[in-house]
C-alpha positions as CSV (number, residue, x, y, z in Angstrom):
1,X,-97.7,-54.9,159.9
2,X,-100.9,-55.0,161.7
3,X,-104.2,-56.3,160.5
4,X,-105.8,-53.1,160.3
5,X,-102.9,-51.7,158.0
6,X,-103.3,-54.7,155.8
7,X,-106.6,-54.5,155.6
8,X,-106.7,-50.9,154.2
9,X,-103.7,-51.6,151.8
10,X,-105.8,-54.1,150.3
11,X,-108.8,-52.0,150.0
12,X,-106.1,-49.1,148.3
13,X,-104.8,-51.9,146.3
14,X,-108.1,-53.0,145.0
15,X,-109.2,-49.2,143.9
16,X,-105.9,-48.7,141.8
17,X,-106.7,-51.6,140.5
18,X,-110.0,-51.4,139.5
19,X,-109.1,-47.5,138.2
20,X,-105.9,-48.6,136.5
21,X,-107.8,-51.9,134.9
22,X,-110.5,-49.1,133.5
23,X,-108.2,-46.4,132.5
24,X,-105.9,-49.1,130.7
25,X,-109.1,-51.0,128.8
26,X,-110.8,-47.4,128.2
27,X,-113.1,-48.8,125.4
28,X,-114.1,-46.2,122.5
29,X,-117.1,-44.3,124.2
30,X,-116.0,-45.0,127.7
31,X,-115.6,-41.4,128.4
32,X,-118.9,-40.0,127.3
33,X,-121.1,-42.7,128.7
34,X,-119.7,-42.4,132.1
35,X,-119.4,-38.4,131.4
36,X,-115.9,-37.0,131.6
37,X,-114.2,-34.8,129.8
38,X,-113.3,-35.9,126.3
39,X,-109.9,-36.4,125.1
40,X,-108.5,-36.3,121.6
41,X,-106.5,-39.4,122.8
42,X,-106.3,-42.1,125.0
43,X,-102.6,-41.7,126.0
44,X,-102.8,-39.9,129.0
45,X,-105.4,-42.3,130.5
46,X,-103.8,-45.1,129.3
47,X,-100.7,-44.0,131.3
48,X,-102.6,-42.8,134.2
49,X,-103.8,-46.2,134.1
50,X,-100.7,-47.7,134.0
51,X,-99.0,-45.7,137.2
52,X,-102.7,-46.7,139.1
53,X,-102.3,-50.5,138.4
54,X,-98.7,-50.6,139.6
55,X,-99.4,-48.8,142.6
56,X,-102.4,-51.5,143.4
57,X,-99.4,-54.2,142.6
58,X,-96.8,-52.6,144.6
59,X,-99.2,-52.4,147.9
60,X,-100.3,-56.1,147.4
61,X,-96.5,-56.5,147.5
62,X,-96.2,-54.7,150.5
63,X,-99.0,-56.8,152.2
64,X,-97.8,-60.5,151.1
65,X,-94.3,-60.1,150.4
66,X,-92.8,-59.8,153.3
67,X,-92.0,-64.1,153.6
68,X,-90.4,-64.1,150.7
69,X,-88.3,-60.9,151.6
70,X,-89.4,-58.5,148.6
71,X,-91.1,-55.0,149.7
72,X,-93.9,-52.6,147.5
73,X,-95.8,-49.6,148.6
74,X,-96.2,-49.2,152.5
75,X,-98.5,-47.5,154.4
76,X,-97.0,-44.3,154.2
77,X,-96.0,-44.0,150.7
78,X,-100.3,-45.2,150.0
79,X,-100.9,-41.9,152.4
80,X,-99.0,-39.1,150.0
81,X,-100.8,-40.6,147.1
82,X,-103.7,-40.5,148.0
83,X,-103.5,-37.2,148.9
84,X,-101.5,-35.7,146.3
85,X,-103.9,-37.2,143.7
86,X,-107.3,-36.6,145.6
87,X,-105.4,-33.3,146.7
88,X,-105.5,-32.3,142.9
89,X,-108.7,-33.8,141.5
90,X,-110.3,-31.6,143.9
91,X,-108.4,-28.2,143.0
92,X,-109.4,-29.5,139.4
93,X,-113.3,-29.7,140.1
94,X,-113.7,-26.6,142.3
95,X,-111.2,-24.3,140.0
96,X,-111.7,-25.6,136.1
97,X,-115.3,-25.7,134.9
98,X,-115.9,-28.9,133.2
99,X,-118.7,-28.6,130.7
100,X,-119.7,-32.5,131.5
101,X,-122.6,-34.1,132.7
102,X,-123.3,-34.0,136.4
103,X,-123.1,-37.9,136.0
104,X,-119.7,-37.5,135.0
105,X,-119.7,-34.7,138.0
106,X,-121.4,-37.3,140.7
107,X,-118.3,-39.6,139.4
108,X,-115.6,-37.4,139.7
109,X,-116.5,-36.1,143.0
110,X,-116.6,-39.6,144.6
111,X,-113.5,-40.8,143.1
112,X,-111.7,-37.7,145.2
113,X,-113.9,-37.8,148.4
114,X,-113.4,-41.6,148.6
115,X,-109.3,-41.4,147.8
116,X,-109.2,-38.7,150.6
117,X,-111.0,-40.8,152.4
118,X,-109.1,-43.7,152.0
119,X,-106.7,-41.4,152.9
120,X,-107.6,-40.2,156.4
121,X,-108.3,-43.8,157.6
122,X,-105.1,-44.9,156.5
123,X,-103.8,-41.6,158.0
124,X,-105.4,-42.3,161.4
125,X,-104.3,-45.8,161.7
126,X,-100.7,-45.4,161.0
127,X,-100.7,-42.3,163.9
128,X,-102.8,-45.2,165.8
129,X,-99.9,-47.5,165.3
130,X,-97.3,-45.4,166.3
131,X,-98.7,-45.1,170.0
């Protein structure tokens, strides 16, 4: 694996991460002060928070377990998620109205313009490494 592939499995790693920690913890009130839509229970997040943390975990296994012969999440597995759940986020804001507040709007949008993002670049790089 190349530096520049490790290098942005890290940086996916570390967003799942941080999402899944979030999503997992999801304090009482969590939801309205960062304005998303409320939930009458915290099972779904809590689950989506789940799948995000083991999918930081598996890349960090991809990255640093090749010595001891183990394998997580490469490159190209990172690439379909991102896009399937970017892919969806955005078919969510631009389709459902979502009586929130345009903090919880500012939010949402970033979360899916910097997944896709995330995304391209890894996107680019593996086509990069194929030549």
């Amino acid at each position: 694996m190349n530096a520049n592939s490790k290098t942005l499995l890290i940086i996916d790693a570390a967003v799942n991460l941080v999402l899944g920690v979030v999503l997992l913890l999801f304090p009482a009130g969590v939801v309205e002060i960062i304005g998303l839509p409320p939930t009458n229970t915290n099972f779904y997040a809590s689950i989506l928070g789940a799948v995000l943390f083991g999918i930081g975990l598996a890349l960090l296994i991809e990255c640093y377990g090749a010595p001891y012969d183990i394998h997580g999440l490469g490159l190209d597995g990172a690439i379909a998620i991102n896009f399937c759940g970017a892919g969806v986020l955005f078919l969510w804001l631009l389709l459902v109205p979502f009586d929130i507040p345009v903090r919880g709007k500012i939010l949402l949008w970033t979360i899916a313009i910097g997944v896709i993002a995330i995304g391209v670049i890894e996107l680019i790089d593996r086509r990069a490494d194929k030549r």
